[in-house]
C-alpha positions in Angstrom: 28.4 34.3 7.6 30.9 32.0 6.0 28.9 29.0 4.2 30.1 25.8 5.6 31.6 23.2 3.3 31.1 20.0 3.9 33.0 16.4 2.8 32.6 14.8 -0.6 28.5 14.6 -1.9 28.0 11.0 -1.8 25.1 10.4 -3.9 22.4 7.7 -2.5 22.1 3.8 -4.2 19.2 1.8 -4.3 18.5 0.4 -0.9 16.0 -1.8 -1.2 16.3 -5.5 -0.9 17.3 -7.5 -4.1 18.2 -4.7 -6.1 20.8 -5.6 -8.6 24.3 -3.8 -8.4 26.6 -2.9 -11.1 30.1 -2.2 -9.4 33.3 -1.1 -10.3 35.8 -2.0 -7.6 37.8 0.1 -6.2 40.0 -1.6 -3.5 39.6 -5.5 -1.8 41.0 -5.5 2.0 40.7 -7.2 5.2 37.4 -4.6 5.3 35.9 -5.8 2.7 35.1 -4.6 -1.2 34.8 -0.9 -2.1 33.0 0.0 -4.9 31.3 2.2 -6.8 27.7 2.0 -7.9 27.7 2.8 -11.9 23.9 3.1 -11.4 24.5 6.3 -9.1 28.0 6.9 -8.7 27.8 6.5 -4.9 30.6 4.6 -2.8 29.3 1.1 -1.2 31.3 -0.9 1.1 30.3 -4.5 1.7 31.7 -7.3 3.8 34.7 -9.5 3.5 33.5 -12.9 4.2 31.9 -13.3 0.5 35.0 -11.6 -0.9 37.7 -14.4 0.2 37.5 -17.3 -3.0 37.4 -13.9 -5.4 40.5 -12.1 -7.3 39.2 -8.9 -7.7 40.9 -5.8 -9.1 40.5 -2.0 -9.1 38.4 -1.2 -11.9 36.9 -4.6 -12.2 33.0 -3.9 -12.7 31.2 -6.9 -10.8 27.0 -7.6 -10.5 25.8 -8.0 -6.8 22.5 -8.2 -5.0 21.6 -6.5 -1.9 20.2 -9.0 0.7 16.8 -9.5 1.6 17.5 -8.5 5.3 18.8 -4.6 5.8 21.3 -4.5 8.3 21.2 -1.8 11.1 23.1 1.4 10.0 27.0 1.5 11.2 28.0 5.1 12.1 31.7 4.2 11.3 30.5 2.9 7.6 27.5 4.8 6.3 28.1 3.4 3.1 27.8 -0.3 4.4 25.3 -2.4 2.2 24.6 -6.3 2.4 24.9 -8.9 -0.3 22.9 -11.3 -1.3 26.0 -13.6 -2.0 29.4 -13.0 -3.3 30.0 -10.3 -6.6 29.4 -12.2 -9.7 32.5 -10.2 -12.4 31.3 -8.9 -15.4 34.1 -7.3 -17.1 37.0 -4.9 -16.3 36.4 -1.2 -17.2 38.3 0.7 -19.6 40.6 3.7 -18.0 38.8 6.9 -19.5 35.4 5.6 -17.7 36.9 4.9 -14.8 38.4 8.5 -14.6 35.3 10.0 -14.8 33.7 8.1 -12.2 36.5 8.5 -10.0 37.0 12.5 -10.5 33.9 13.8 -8.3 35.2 11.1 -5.2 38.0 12.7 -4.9 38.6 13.8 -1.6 38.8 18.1 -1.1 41.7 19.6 -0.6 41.1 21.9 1.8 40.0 19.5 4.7 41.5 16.6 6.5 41.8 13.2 5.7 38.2 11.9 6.1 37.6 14.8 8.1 39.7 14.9 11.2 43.6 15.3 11.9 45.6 11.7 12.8 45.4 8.6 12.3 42.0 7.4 14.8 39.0 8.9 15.6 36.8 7.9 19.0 33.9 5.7 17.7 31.5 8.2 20.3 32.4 11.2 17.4 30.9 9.2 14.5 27.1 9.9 13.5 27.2 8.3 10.1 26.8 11.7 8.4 30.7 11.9 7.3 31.9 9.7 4.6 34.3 6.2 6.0 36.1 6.5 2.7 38.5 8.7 0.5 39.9 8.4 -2.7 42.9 10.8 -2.0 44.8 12.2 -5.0 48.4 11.8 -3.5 51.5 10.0 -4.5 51.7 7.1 -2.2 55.1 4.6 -1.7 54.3 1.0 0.2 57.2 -0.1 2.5 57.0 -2.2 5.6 57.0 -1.3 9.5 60.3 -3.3 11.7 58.0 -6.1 11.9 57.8 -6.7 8.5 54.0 -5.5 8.1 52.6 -3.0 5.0 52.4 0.3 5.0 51.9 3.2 3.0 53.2 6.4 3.0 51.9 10.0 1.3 51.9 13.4 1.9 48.4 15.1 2.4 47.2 18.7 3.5 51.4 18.9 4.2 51.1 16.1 6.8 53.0 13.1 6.1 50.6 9.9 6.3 52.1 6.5 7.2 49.2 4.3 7.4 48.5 0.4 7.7 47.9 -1.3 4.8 44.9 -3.6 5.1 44.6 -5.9 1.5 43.3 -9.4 1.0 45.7 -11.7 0.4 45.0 -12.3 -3.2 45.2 -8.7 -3.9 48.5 -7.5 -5.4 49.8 -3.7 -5.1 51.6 -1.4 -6.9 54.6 0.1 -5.1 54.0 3.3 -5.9 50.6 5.3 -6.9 49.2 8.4 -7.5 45.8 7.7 -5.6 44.8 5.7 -2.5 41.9 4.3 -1.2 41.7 5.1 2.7 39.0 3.6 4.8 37.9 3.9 8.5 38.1 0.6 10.3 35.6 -0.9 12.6 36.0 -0.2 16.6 39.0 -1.1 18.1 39.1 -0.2 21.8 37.0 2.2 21.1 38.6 4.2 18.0 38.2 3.7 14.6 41.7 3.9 12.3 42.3 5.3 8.8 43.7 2.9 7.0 44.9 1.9 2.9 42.7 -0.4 1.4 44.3 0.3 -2.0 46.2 2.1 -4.5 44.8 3.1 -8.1 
């Protein structure tokens, strides 16, 4: 019998309420931040609302506190955490460490995109026990759609990717790149979309 492999390891951050979070971000969106926690190199995702008066950049490492009320878990974003209030940034970090934070997210070659083929997935297929986020290394090229909106557009498992670009507005984006942040989005009519939340 063939051993099944699975999606990238996350490793598990503190959880518990008021724990202090060193973070290094990786993208800001309309989703909200992505980060990694330096404390145990897992992948957090945390809300936008906090994230709107900040200019954040990839790489920027930033202190947080995890509210005092847990939220219930989100099968589209098991890597969801709550704040306390809005990243406090400490300092930016310098390439080399980022690499070797980055280097075991990277998402495995020899599966899909988060997992599945296209560009949605039905919200009833999601158990919380696949990852919401990739750090795919592609090259990647942002253009816009006939209505003028961002997208971005790399080749992965020899599928062509054209996917929505969902930044904050005070985020700024390379044109080109040779990784990108994808994320799942929240439920809309009952699917949840991969989309680019940034480029590193």
């Amino acid at each position: 019998m063939c051993a099944v492999r699975t999606l990238v390891e996350q490793p598990r951050r503190a959880g518990d309420a008021g724990v202090e979070l060193t973070l290094m971000v990786l993208s800001v969106s309309t989703l909200g931040l992505t980060a990694v926690d330096l404390a145990s190199g897992a992948v957090v995702r945390a809300g936008g609302g906090q994230l709107d008066d900040l200019s954040l950049r990839p790489f920027d490492v930033v202190s947080a506190q995890l509210a005092d009320r847990a939220e219930p878990g989100d099968p589209t974003q098991p890597e969801a955490v709550a704040l306390a209030g809005p990243p406090r940034p400490l300092r930016r970090l310098a390439p080399r460490r980022a690499e070797r934070l980055l280097r075991p997210l990277l998402h495995p070659e020899w599966t899909h995109l988060l997992g599945f083929v296209g560009p949605s997935i039905p919200f009833w297929e999601l158990d919380g026990t696949r990852p919401s986020v990739a750090v795919v290394a592609a090259p990647a090229m942002l253009g816009a759609d006939d209505d003028g909106r961002l997208r971005c557009r790399f080749v992965w498992r020899t599928l062509v990717h054209d996917l929505p670009v969902a930044t904050a507005r005070s985020t700024g984006l390379p044109n080109e790149a040779t990784r990108v942040v994808v994320a799942l989005t929240p439920p809309l009519e009952g699917h949840c979309y991969k989309v680019v939340t940034g480029l590193l």
